[in-house]
C-alpha distance (Angstrom), angle and dihedral (degrees) to the residues before:
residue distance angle dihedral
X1 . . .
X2 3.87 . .
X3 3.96 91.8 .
X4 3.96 88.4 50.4
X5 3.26 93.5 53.3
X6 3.82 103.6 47.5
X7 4.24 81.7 43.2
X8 3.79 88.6 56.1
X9 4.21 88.8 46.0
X10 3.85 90.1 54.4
X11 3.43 99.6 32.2
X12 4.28 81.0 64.5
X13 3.41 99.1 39.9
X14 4.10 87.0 57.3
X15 3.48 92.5 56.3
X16 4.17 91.1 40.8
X17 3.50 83.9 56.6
X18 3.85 97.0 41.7
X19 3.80 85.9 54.3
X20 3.66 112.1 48.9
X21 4.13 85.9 41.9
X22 3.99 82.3 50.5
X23 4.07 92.9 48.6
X24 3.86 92.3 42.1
X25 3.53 87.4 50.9
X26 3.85 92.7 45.8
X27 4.33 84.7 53.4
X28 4.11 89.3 56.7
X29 3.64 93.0 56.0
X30 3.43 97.1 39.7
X31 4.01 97.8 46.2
X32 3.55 77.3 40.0
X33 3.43 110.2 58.1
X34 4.24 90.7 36.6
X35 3.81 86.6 68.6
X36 3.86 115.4 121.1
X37 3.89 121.9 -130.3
X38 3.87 120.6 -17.4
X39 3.55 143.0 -73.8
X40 3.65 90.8 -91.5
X41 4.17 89.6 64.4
X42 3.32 115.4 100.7
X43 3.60 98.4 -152.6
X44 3.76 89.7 54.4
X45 4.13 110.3 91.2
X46 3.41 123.7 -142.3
X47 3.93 122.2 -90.8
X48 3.99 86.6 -2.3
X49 4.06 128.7 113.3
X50 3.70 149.2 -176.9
X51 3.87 98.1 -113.5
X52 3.79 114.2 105.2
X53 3.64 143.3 135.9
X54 3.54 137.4 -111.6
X55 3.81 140.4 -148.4
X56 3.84 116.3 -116.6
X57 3.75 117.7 -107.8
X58 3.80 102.6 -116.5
X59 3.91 105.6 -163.1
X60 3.79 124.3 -130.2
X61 3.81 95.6 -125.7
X62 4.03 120.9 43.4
X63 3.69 120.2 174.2
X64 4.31 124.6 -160.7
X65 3.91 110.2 -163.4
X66 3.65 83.1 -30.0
X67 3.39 100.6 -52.6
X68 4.31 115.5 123.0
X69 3.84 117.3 -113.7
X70 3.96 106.5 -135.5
X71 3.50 88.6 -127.9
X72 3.82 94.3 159.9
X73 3.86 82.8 75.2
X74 3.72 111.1 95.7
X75 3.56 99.5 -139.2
X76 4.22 94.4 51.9
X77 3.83 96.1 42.6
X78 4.20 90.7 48.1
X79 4.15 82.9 40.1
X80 4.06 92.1 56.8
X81 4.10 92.9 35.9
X82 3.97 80.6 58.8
X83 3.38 100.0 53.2
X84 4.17 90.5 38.5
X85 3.48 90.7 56.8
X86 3.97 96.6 46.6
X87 4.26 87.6 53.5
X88 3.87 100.5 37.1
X89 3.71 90.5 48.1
X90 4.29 93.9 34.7
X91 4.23 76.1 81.3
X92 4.12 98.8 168.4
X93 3.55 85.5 45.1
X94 3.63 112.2 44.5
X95 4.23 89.0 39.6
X96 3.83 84.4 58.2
X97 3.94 97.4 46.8
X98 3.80 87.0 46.9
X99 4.23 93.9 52.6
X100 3.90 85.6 47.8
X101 3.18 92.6 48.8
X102 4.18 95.6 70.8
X103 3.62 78.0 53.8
X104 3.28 101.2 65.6
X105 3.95 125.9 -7.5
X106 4.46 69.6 91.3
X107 3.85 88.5 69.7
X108 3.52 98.0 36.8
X109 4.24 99.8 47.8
X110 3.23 98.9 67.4
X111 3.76 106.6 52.1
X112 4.24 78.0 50.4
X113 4.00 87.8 57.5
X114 3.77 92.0 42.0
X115 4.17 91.6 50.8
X116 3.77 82.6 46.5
X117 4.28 84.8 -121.5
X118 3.65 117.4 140.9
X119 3.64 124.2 -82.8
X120 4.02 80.9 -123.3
X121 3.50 96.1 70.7
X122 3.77 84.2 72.2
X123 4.06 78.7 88.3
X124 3.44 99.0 57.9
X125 4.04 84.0 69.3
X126 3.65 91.2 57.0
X127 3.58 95.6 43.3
X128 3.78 87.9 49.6
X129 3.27 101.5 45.4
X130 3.67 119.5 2.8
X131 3.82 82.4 -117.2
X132 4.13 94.8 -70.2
X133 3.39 143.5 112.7
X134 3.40 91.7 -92.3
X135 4.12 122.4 173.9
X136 4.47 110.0 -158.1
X137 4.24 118.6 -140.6
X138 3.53 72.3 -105.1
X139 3.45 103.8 55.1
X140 3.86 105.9 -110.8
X141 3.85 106.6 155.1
X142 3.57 137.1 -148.9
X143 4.06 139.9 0.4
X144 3.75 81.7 -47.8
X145 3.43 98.7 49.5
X146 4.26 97.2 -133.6
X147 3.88 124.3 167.4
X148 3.57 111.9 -140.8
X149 3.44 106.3 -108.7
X150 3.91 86.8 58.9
X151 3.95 98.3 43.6
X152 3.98 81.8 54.1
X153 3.46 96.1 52.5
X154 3.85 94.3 45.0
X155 4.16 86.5 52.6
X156 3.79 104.0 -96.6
X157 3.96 121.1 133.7
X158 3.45 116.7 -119.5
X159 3.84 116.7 174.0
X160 4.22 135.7 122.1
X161 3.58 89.0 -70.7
X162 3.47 117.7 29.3
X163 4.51 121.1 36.9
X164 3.75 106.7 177.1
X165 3.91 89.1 -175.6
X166 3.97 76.9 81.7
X167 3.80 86.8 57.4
X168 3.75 110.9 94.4
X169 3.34 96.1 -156.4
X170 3.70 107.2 42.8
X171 3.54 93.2 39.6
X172 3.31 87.4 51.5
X173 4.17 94.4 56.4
X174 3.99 81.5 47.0
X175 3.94 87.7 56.9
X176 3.36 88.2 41.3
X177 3.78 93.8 64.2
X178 3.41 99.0 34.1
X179 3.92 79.7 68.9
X180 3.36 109.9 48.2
X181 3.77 87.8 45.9
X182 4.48 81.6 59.8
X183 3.64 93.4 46.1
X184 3.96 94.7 56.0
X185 3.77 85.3 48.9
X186 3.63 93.1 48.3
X187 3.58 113.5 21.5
X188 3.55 101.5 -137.3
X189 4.06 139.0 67.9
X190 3.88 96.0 -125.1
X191 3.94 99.1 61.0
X192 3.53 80.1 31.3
X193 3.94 91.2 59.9
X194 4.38 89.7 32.7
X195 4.10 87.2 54.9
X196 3.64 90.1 57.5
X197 3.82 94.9 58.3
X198 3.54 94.2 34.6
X199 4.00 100.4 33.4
X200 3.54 118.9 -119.2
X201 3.84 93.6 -99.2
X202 3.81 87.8 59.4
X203 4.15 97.3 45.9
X204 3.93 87.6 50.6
X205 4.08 95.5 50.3
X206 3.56 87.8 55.9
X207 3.66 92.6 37.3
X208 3.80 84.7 62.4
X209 3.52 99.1 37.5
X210 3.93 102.6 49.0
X211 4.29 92.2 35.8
X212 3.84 90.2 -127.3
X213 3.82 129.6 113.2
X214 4.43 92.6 -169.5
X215 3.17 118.3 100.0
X216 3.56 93.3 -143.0
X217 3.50 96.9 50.0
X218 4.00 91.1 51.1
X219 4.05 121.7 93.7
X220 3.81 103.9 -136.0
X221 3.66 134.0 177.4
X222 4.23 116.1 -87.4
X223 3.59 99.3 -85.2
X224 3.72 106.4 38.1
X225 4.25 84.7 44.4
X226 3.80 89.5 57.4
X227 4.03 99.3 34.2
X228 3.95 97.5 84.8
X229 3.49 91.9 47.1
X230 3.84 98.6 46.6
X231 3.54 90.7 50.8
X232 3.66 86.9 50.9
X233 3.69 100.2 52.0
X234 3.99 87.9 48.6
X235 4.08 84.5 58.0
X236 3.73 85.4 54.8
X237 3.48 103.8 42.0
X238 3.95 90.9 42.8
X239 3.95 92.3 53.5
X240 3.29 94.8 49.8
X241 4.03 114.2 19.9
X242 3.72 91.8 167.5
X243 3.86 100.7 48.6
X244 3.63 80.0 67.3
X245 4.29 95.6 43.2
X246 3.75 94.6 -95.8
X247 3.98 102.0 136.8
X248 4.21 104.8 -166.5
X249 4.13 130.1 172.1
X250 3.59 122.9 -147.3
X251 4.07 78.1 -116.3
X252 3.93 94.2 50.3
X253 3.65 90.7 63.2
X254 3.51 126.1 85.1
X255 3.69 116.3 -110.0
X256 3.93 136.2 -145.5
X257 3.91 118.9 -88.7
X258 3.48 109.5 -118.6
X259 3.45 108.8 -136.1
X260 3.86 143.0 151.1
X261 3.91 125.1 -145.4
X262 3.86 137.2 -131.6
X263 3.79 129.1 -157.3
X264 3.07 125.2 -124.4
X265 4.10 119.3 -161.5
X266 4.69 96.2 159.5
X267 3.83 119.3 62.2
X268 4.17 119.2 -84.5
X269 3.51 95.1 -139.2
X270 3.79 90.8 -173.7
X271 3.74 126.0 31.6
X272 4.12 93.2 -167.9
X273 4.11 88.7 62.4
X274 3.49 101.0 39.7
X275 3.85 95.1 54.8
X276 3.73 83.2 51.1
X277 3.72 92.8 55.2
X278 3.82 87.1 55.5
X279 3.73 91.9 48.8
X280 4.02 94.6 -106.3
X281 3.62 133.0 93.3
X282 3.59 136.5 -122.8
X283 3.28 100.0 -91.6
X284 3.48 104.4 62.1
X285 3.37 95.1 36.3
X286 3.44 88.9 65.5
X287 3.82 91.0 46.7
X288 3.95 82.9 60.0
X289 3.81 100.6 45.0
X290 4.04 105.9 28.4
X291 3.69 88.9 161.8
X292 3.96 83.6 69.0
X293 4.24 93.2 90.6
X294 3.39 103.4 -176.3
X295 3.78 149.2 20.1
X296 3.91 97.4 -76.8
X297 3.51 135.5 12.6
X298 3.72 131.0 -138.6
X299 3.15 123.5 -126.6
X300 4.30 123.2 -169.9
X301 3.72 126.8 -153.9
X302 4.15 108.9 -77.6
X303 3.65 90.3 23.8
X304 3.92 139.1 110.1
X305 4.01 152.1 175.4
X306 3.43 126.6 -143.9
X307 4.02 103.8 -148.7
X308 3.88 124.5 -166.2
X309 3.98 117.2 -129.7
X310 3.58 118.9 -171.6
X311 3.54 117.4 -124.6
X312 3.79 131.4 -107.2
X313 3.87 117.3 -75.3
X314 4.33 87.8 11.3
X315 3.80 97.1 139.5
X316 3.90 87.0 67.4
X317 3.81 107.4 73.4
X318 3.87 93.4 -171.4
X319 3.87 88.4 57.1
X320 3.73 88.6 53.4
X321 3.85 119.2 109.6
């Protein structure tokens, strides 16, 4: 047991050691090749470069679904620079988020309107879920990031064969009023947006506990404490990507699908010859309908599915109108 151990100790402090000699190496090449001119310029110093980094411009007035930031209190404006400076900086990431944004901030804005929500709850999605299909340790699914027993409760149908908390837009109605049903507990959009990280059993425990009904007056644990202001540097980031030296097309963005949908009111008994009926395959029509979970679907007297098929030619953006 002793031998194992000390293996497992060196074992990690070879691949410690490979790593910082790897990132130090990585800094060289990158101060390196950031340098300006040659070593024949005069104006160019020795052992100096152009690379460097910047702070992130935190603005003096930041709204949430209309409501004002306090920004002028230490804590809140260090809070937001935090989570500014983690997103600006995250560059692969953030670029990414922004491109699928254009994708599909257009499905999930108007369900928003038609809940009567804020169009900045849009954020919460990619603050949930970096707009994916995404499935928690604790088993939160979808863009909205619902266990089961709560997409059930909210209407959404969750069984071996069909998950609508993979639907974007029904899980987004069932977000939707999960919501409103916060905001006419608490009577404003921030706690509103806090309670849905934290769960409204949560916010009111330390509601009770601390004597304070702000969510900026409120200590909460890590992830709830950051949420609000994550979401928020997303909004400011988003509406502005080059404010914040993210330099986007129209073309670099990715666009909607266009697509058309069937209904479906029999049993599919297999996914792989249906899509090839529709001139697909099963692989994108999966990509189209994740809430579809497995190889058929099916489907009881009275009942139907509305499917999404892609349309002819889809796989060529520049032949998309």
């Amino acid at each position: 047991m002793e031998r194992m151990i000390g293996r497992n100790r060196l074992q990690r402090f070879s691949v410690l050691g490979f790593l910082l000699i790897a990132g130090f190496t990585a800094l060289f090449v990158v101060g390196s090749g950031f340098t300006e001119g040659s070593q024949d310029d005069p104006e160019v110093k020795e052992g100096t470069g152009s690379f460097a980094v910047y702070s992130v411009n935190v603005p003096d007035q930041v709204t949430f679904a209309g409501e004002t930031m306090p920004l002028d209190l230490f804590d809140v404006r260090e809070a937001l620079d935090r989570e500014m400076l983690s997103n600006v900086y995250f560059h692969s990431q953030t670029i990414r988020l922004i491109k699928l944004a254009n994708r599909y901030f257009t499905l999930i804005e108007p369900i928003l309107r038609k809940h009567l929500v804020p169009d900045d709850f849009k954020y919460l999605a990619v603050a949930e879920s970096g707009l994916a299909q995404m499935v928690s340790p604790a088993r939160a699914v979808g863009f909205w990031q619902l266990l089961e027993g709560t997409a059930k409760e909210y209407g959404l149908e969750v069984n071996q064969e069909v998950d609508e908390r993979y639907h974007i837009e029904k899980s987004t109605g069932a977000a939707c009023r999960y919501l409103i049903e916060s905001y006419q507990k608490y009577r404003n959009w921030t706690m509103t947006a806090a309670s849905y990280n934290a769960g409204r059993r949560g916010m009111d425990r330390q509601i009770q506990r601390q004597k304070k009904e702000n969510y900026y007056d409120l200590l909460l644990n890590e992830e709830t404490a950051r949420y609000l202001y994550r979401v928020v540097a997303f909004k400011l980031i988003f509406e502005d990507p080059a404010a914040y030296g993210f330099n986007l097309t129209e073309k670099d963005l990715y666009r909607e699908i266009p697509v058309y949908s069937v209904v479906i009111d029999s049993t599919v008994f297999d996914f792989a010859d249906f899509a090839t009926e529709y001139g697909t395959n099963y692989k994108i029509l999966k990509y189209l309908n994740p809430w579809l979970r497995d190889t058929r679907i099916t489907v009881r007297s009275g009942n139907s599915y509305e499917i999404l098929l892609p349309e002819r030619g889809f796989r060529r953006p520049d032949a998309w109108e």
